[in-house]
N, C-alpha and C positions, 0 to 999 in steps of 0.2 A: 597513512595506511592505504591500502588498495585493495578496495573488495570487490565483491561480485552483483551481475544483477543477476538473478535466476528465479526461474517460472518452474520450468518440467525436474519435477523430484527421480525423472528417470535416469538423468544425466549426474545427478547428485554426485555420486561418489568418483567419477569420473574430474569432475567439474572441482573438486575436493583435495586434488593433487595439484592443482595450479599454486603459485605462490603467492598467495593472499591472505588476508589478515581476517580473512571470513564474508560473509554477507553482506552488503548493505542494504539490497531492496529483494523481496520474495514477494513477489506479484503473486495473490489469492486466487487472480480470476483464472489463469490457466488450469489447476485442478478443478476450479467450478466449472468451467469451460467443458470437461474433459471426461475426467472422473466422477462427476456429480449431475452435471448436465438441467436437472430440474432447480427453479427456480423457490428458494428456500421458504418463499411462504405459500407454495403449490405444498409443501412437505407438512408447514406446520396447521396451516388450513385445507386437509388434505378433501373434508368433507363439503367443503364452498366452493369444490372446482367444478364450474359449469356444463362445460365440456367433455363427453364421455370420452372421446377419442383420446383426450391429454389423459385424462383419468388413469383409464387399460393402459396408457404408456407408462405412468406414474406408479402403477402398480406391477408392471411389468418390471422395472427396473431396479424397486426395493423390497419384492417379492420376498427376500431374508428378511425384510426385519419387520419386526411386531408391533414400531415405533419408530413411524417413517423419518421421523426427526435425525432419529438414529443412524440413519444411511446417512445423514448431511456430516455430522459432525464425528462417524466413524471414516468416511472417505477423506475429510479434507486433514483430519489429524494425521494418518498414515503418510500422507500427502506430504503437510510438514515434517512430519515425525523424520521421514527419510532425508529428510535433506539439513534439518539439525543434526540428525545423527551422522552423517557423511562431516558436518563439518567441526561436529565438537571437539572440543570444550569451545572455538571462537564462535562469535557474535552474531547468531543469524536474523537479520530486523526484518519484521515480518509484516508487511502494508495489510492492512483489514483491505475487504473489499471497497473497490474504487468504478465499480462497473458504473456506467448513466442508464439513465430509463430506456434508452434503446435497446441497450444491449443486456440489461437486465429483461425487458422483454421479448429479446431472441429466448432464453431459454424454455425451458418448458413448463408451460405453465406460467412465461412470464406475463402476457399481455393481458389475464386478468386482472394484476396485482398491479401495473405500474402503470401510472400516466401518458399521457400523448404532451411531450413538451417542444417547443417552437425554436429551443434552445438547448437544449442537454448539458454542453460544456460547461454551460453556470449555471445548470437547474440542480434537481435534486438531486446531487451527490456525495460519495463523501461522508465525513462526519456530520450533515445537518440529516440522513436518513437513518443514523443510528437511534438517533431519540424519538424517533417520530413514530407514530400511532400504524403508518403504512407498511414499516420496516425492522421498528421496534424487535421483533419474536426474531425477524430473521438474523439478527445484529443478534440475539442471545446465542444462536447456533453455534457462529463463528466467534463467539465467548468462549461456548464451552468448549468446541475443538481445540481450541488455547490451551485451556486448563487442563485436557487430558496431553497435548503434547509436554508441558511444564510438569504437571503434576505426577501424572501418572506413568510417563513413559520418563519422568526426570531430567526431561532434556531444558534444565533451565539458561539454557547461551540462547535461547527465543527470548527477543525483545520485540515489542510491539509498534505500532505507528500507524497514527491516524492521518488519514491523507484529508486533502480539501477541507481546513478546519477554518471556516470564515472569523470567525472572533475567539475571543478566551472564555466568555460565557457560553461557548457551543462546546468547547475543548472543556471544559467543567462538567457540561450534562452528558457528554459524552464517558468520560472517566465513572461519574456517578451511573454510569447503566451498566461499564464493565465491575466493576465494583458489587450492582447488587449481580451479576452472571458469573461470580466467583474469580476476579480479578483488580483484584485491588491493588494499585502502584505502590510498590515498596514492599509488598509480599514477597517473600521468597526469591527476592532480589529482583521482582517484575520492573522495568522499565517501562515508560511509554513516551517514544517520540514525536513527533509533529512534522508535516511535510512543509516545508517552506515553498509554496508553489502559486502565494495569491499576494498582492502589494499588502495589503493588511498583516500579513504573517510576516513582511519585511520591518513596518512602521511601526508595528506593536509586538517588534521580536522580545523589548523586556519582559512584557506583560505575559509573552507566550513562556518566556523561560520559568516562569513562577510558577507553570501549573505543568509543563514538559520535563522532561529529562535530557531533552536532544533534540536536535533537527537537523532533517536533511531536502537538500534544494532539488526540487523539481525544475531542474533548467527549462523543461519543453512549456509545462504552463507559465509557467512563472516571466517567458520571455511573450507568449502567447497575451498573457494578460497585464503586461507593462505594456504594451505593445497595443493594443487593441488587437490585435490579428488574427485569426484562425487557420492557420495551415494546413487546413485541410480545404481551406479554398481555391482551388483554379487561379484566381482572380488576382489577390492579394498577399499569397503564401508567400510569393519569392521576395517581400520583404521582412521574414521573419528571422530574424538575426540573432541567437543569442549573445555576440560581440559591440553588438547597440549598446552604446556610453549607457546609455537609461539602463539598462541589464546588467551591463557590468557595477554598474553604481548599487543596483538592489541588489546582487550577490556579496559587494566589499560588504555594505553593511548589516546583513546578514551574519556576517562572516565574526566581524568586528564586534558587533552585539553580542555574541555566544559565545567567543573568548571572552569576555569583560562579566558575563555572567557566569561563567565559568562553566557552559555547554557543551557538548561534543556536536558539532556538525557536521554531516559530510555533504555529498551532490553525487547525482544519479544520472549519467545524462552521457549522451553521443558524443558529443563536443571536446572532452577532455584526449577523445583517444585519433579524435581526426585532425582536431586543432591543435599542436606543440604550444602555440603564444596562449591558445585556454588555459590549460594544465599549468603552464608555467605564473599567471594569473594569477591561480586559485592557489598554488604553493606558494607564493610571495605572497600572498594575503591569509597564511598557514591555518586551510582549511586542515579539518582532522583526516580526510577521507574521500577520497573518491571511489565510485563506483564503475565497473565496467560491463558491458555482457562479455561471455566466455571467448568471444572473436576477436574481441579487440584487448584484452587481456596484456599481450604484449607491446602492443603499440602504445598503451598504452603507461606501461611500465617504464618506457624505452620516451615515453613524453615528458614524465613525472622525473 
C-alpha cells in the first residue's frame, strides 16, 4: 500500500485526491505548532504560570473559551477532524505527540513546564511522558481530542500510534492512561500502533506485538540509534546511512517479526522515494506499507 505523510490539515483534501491507500503518519506537532501554539500544561495549570507577560498572551489567545483546556482539544480535533474527513472511510494513523523538551519548551508557556536536558533525542519523549507526573494532564488533552474526532465527529478510519515506546511495560502504562482518557483498544474499532524506531522495538518486536496492533518504522531514528549517530551533527552526520547492513538487518526483522505475528507494518521515511534498491528492499521483504510526503508521492510510486 502507499500512503501519506501529512502535517498541515489545510492541504487535506487536496492531498486526498492522490492515489493512496490513506495515511500512514499525521504528525500532532504541526497543529500544536500552529493552531494551538501554547503549551498544553500552560492550558491545564493555567493559574501556576509565573510569568504575567505569557499569562496576557495565554489569555489573549483562548479569550473564547471558559475552559482553557477547551482551546487545546477543540483546535487540535478540528485539526484532525479535517484531514480524516478529506481521506475517509481509509486509514489515517495518527502519531500522539513526539515533540522533546526543547521544543516543547519553544511553545508558550513551555519553559516553566519542561526541563533543561543535555540530550533531548533520548530524554523525555515520547511514550515515557505520557505517564509521568510532568505531562500526564497534558497527554489527557490529546486523549480527548481523540475521542471527539472518533466519537463525536464519527470519523473512526483514525488509528492511533505511540511514538518513542522504550519497553512493553511503558506501552502497557501508556494504553492504561489512554484507557482511563476515554480510549480503550478495541473500542469502536480503536487501534493503537507502536513506532518501531529504537533497537528495543526491533529485539522485542514479539513482545511489542502482544500488546500493539501494528507498527511502523521510523527509518530516521531507528538508523540514528543503530548507529550511534545524530545527524544533526556537523561532525558525524555524513555517516548516517539508512542502507547500513545493521539497518537493513533491523528493518528485515522488523519486518519478519510482524508477518509471523500476523501485524500490519509499514515505514515512514525519505529513503523509499530517493532510493529505487530501498523501496525494492522493503517490497521483497513484503512490508504492508510505505509512507510518502505529498512530493515525492510519485517517485515514489514509480519505485515501489
Amino acid at each position: 500500500s502507499v500512503m501519506m505523510i501529512l502535517a498541515n490539515p489545510g492541504s487535506a483534501f487536496n492531498n486526498a485526491l492522490f492515489p493512496v491507500d490513506g495515511v500512514g503518519l499525521l504528525r500532532l506537532e504541526f497543529a500544536i505548532n500552529t493552531a494551538i501554539k501554547i503549551h498544553p500544561m500552560a492550558l491545564v495549570r493555567f493559574d501556576e504560570i509565573e510569568d504575567k507577560d505569557i499569562s496576557d498572551e495565554v489569555k489573549k489567545l483562548t479569550h473564547l473559551y471558559s475552559d482553557k483546556k477547551d482551546y487545546f482539544t477543540d483546535k487540535l480535533s478540528m485539526a484532525v477532524g479535517m484531514i480524516a474527513a478529506a481521506f475517509y472511510p481509509k486509514d489515517v494513523i495518527v502519531r500522539m505527540s513526539d515533540f522533546k523538551t526543547n521544543e516543547y519548551a519553544d511553545l508558550i508557556g513551555g519553559s516553566q513546564f519542561e526541563a533543561d536536558e543535555e540530550n533531548p533525542m533520548v530524554g523525555f519523549r515520547g511514550a515515557s511522558r505520557y505517564y509521568h507526573e510532568r505531562y500526564r494532564e497534558g497527554f489527557a488533552l490529546e486523549c480527548e481530542a481523540m475521542r471527539i474526532v472518533r466519537e463525536i465527529m464519527g470519523l473512526d478510519n483514525v488509528k492511533l500510534m505511540i511514538p518513542f515506546c522504550r519497553t512493553t511495560g511503558e506501552g502497557e502504562k501508556v494504553l492504561e492512561e489512554m484507557e482511563k482518557n476515554g480510549l480503550k483498544q478495541g473500542d469502536n474499532g480503536l487501534e493503537v500502533y507502536v513506532m518501531t524506531e529504537i533497537p528495543s522495538n526491533v529485539i522485542s518486536a514479539k513482545d511489542f506485538a502482544k500488546i500493539f496492533d501494528g507498527f511502523s518504522i521510523g527509518s530516521n531514528d531507528l538508523t540514528q540509534l543503530t548507529l550511534g549517530i545524530d545527524r544533526d551533527s556537523e561532525i558525524v552526520s555524513r555517516q548516517f546511512n539508512e542502507q547500513d547492513p545493521a539497518v537493513m538487518e533491523m528493518i528485515r526483522s522488523a519486518i519478519k517479526t510482524a508477518g509471523e505475528e500476523g501485524k500490519e507494518i509499514g515505514l515512514c521515511g525519505q529513503a523509499p522515494s530517493d532510493i529505487p534498491e530501498f523501496a525494492q528492499f522493503l517490497v521483497e521483504n513484503k512490508i504492508n506499507s510505505i509512507s510518502f510526503k505529498p512530493d515525492a508521492i510519485a517517485k515514489g510510486i514509480k519505485n515501489i
